[in-house]
N, CA, C and O atoms as a MOPAC input file, in Angstrom:
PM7 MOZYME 1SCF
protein

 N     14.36000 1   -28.62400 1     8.21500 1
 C     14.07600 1   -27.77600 1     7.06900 1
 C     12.91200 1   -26.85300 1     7.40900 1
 O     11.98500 1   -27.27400 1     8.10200 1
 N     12.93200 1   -25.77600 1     7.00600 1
 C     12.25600 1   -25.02100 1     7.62800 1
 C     11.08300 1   -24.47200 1     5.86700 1
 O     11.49400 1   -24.24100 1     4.73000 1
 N      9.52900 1   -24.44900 1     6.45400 1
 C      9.54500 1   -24.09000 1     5.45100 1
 C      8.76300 1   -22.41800 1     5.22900 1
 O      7.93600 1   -21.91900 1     5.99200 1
 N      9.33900 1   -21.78300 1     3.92100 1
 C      8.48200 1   -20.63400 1     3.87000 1
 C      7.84600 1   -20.44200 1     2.75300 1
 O      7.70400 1   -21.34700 1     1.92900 1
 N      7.25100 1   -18.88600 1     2.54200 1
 C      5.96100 1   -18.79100 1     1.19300 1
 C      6.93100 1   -19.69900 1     0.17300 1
 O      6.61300 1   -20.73400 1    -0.41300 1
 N      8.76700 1   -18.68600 1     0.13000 1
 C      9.23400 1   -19.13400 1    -1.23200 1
 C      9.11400 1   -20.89500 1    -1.27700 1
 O      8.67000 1   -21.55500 1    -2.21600 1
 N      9.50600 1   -21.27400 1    -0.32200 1
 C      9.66800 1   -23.00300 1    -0.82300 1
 C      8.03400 1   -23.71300 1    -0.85300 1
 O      7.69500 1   -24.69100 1    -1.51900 1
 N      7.45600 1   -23.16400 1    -0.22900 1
 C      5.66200 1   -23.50400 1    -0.61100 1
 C      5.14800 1   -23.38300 1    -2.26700 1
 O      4.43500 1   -24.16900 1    -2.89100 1
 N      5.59300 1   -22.48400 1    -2.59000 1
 C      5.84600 1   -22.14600 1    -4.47100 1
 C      4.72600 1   -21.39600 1    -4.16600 1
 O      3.99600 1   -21.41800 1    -5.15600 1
 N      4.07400 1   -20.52500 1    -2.98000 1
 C      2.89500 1   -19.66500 1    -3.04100 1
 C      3.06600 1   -18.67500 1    -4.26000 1
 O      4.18400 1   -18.30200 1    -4.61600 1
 N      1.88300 1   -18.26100 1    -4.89300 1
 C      2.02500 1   -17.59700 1    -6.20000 1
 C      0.54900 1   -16.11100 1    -5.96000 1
 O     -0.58800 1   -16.50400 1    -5.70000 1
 N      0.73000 1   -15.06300 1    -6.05000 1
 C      0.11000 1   -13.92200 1    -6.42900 1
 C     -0.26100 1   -13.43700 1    -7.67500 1
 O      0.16200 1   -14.00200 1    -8.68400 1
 N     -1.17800 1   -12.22400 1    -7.77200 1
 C     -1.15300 1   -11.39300 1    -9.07700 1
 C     -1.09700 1    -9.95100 1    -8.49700 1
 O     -2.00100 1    -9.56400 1    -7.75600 1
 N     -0.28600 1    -9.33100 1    -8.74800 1
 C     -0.31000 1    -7.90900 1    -9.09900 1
 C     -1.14300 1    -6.95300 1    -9.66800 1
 O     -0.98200 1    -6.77300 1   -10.87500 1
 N     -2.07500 1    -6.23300 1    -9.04900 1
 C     -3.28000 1    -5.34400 1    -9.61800 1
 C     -3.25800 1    -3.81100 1    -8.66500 1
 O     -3.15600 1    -3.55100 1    -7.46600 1
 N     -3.40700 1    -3.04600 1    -9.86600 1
 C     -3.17600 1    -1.83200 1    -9.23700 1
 C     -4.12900 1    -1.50000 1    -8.24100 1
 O     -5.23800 1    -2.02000 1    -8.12300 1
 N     -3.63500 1    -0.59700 1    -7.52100 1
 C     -5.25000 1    -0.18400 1    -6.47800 1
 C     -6.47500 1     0.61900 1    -6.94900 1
 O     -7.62000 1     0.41000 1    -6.54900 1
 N     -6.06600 1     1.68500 1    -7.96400 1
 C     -6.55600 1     2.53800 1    -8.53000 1
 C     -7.87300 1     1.51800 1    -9.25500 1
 O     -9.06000 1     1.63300 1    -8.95200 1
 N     -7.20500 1     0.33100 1   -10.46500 1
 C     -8.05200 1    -0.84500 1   -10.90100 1
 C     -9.05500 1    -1.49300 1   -10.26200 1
 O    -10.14700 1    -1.76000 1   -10.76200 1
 N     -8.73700 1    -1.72200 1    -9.27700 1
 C     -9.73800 1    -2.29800 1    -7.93400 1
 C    -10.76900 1    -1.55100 1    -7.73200 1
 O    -11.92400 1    -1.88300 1    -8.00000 1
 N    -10.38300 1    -0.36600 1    -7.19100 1
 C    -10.92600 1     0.65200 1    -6.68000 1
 C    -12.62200 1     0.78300 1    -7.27300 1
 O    -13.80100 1     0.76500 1    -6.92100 1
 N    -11.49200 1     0.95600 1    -8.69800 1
 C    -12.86800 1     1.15100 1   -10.10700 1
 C    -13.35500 1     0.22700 1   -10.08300 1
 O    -14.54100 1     0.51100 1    -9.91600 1
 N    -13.24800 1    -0.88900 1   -10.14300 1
 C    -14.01500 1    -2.33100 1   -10.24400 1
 C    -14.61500 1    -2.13900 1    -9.06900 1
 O    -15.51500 1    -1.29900 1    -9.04500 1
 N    -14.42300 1    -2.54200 1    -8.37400 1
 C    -15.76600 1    -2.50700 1    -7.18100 1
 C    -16.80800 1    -1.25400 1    -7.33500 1
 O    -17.95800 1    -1.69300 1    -7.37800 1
 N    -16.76400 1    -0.03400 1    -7.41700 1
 C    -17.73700 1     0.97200 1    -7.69500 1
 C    -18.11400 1     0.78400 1    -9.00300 1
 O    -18.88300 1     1.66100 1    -9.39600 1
 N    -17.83900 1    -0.04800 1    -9.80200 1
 C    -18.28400 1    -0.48600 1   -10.95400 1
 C    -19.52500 1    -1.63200 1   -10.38500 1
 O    -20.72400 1    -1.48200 1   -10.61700 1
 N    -19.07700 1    -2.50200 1    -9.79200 1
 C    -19.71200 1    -3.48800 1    -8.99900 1
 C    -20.94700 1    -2.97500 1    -8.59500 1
 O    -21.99300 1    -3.26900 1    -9.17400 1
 N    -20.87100 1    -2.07000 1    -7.43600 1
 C    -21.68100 1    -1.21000 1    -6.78000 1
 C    -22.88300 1    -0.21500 1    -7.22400 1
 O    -23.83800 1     0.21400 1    -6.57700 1
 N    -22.41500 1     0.02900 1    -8.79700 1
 C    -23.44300 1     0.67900 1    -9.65200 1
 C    -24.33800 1    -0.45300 1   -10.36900 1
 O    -25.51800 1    -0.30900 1   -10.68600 1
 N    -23.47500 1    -1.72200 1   -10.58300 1
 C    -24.06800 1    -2.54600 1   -11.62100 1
 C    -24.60700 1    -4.15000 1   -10.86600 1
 O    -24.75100 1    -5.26000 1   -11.37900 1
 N    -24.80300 1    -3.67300 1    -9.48200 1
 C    -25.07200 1    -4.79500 1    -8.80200 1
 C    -25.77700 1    -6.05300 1    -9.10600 1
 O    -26.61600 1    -6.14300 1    -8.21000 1
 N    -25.87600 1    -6.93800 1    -9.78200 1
 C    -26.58300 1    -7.86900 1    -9.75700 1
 C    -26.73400 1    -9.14600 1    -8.71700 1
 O    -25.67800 1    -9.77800 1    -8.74800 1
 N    -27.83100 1    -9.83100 1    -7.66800 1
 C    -27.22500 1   -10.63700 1    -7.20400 1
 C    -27.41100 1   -11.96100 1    -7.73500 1
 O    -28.49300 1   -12.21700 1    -8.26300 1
 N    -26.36500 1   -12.98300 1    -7.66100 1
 C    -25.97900 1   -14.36500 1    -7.99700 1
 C    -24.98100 1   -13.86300 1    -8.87400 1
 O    -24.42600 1   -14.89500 1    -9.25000 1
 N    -24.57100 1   -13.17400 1    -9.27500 1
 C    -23.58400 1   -12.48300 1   -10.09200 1
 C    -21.78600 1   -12.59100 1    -9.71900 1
 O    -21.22600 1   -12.01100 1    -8.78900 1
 N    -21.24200 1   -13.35700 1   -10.57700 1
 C    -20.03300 1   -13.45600 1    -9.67100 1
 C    -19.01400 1   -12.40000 1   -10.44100 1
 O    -19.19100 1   -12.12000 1   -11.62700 1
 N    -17.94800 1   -11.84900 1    -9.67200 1
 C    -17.01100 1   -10.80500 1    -9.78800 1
 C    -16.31100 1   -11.24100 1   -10.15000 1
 O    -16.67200 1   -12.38600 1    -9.88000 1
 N    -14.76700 1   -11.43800 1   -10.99500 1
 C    -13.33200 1   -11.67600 1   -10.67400 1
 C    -12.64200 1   -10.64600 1   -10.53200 1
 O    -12.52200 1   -10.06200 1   -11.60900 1
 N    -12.13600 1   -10.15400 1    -9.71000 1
 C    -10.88800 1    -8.78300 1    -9.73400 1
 C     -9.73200 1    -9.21500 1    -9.93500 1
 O     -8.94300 1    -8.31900 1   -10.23900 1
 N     -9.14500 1   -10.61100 1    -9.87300 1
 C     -7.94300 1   -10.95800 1   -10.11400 1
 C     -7.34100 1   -10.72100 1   -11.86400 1
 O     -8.04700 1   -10.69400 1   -12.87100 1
 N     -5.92500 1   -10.58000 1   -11.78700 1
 C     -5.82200 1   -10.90000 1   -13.16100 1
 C     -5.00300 1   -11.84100 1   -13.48000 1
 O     -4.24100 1   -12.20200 1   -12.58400 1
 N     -4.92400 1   -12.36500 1   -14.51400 1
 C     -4.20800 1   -13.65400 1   -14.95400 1
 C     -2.83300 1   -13.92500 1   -14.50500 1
 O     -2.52000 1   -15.07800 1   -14.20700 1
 N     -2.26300 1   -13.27600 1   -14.45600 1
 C     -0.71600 1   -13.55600 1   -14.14300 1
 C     -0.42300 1   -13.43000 1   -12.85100 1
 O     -0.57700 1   -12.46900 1   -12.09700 1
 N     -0.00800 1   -14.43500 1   -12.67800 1
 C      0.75400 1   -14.89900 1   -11.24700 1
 C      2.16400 1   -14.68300 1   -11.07800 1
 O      2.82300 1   -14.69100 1   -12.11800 1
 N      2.65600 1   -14.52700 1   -10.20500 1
 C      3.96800 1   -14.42500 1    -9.71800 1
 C      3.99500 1   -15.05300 1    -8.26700 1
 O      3.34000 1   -14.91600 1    -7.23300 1
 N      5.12500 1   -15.84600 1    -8.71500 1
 C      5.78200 1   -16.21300 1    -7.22800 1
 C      6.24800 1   -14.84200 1    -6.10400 1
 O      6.76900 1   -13.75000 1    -6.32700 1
 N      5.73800 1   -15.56800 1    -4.74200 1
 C      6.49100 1   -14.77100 1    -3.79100 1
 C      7.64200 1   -14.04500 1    -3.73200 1
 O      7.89200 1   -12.87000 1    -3.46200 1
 N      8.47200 1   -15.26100 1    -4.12800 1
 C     10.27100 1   -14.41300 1    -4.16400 1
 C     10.23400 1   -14.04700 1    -5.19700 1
 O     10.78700 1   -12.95700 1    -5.05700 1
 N      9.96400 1   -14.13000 1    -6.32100 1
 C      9.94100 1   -13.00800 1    -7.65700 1
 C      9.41600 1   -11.65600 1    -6.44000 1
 O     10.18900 1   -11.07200 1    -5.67900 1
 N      8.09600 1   -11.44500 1    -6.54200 1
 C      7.67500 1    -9.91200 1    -5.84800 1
 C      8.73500 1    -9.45600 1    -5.02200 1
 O      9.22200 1    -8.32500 1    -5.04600 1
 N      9.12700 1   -10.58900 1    -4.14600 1
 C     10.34800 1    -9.83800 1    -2.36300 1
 C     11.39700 1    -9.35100 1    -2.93800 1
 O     11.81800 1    -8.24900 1    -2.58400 1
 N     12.10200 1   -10.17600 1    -4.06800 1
 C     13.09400 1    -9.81500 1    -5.01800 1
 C     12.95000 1    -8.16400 1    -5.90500 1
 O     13.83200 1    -7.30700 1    -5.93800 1
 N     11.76700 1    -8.09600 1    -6.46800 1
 C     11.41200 1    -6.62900 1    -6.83500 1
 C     11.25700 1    -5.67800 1    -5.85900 1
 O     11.62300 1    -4.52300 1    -6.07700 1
 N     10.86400 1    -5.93700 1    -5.02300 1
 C     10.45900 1    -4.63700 1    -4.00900 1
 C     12.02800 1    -4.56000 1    -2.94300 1
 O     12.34100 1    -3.54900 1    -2.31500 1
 N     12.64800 1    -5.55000 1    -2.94600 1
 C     14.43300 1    -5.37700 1    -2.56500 1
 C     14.83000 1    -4.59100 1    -3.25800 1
 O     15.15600 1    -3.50600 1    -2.77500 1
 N     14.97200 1    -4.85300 1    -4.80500 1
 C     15.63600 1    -4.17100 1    -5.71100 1
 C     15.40800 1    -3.01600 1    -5.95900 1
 O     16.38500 1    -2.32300 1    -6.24100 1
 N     14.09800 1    -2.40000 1    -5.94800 1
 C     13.97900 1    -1.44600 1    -5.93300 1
 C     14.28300 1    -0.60700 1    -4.33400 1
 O     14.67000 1     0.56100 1    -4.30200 1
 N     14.11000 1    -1.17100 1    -3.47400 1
 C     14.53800 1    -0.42000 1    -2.61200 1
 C     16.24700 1    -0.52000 1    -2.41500 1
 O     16.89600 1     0.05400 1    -1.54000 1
 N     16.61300 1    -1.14500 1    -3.16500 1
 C     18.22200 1    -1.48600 1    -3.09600 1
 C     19.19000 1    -1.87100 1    -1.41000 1
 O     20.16000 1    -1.40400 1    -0.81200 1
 N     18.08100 1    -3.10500 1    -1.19800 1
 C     18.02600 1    -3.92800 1    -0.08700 1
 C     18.47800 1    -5.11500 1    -0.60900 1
 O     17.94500 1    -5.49000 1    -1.65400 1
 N     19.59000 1    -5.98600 1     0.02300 1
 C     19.52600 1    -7.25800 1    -0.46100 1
 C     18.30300 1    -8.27900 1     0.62900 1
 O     17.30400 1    -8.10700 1     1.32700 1
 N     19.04100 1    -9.15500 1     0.25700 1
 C     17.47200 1   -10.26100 1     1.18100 1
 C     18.15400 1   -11.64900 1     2.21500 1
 O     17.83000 1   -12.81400 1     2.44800 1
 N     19.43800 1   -10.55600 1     2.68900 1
 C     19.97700 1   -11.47700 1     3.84100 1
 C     19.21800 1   -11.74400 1     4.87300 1
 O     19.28900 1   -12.83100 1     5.44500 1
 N     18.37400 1   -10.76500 1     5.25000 1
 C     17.14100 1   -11.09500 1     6.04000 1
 C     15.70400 1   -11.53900 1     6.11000 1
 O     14.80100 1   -11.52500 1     6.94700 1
 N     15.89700 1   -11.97500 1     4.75400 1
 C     14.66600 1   -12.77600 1     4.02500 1
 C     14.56600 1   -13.90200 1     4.84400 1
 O     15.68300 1   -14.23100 1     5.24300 1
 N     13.67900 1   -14.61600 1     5.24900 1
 C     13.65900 1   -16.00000 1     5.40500 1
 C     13.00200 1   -17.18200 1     4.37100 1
 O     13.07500 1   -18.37400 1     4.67000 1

C-alpha cells in the first residue's frame, strides 16, 4: 500500500496572496516583539478536495494523480 498526502488525510487553508501580502506589511508597520501573528484562516481543506479543484478547473482528470 502505498501511501500519499490524500490517504495521510493532510489538510490546508486557502488564503489569498494579495491577504498575506497585507498582513505581513501590516505586521511590519505594527511590529511588536513577543507578539504572535496568525495568517492562517480557519478552514481547512483536504488535499484531494484542492487537486480535485485545480483538475477541474483546468479540465484535467487525475489519472495521473497518485
Amino acid at each position: 500500500m502505498s501511501l500519499t498526502p490524500f490517504t495521510l488525510g493532510h489538510k490546508r487553508t486557502l488564503e489569498y496572496v494579495e491577504d498575506v501580502c497585507r498582513a505581513f506589511a501590516n505586521i511590519i508597520d505594527n511590529f511588536k516583539p513577543g507578539e504572535v501573528y496568525n495568517l492562517g484562516g480557519g478552514k481547512q481543506h483536504e488535499i484531494k478536495y484542492i487537486s480535485d479543484l485545480i483538475l477541474k478547473n483546468l479540465r484535467k482528470d487525475d489519472s495521473k494523480v497518485i
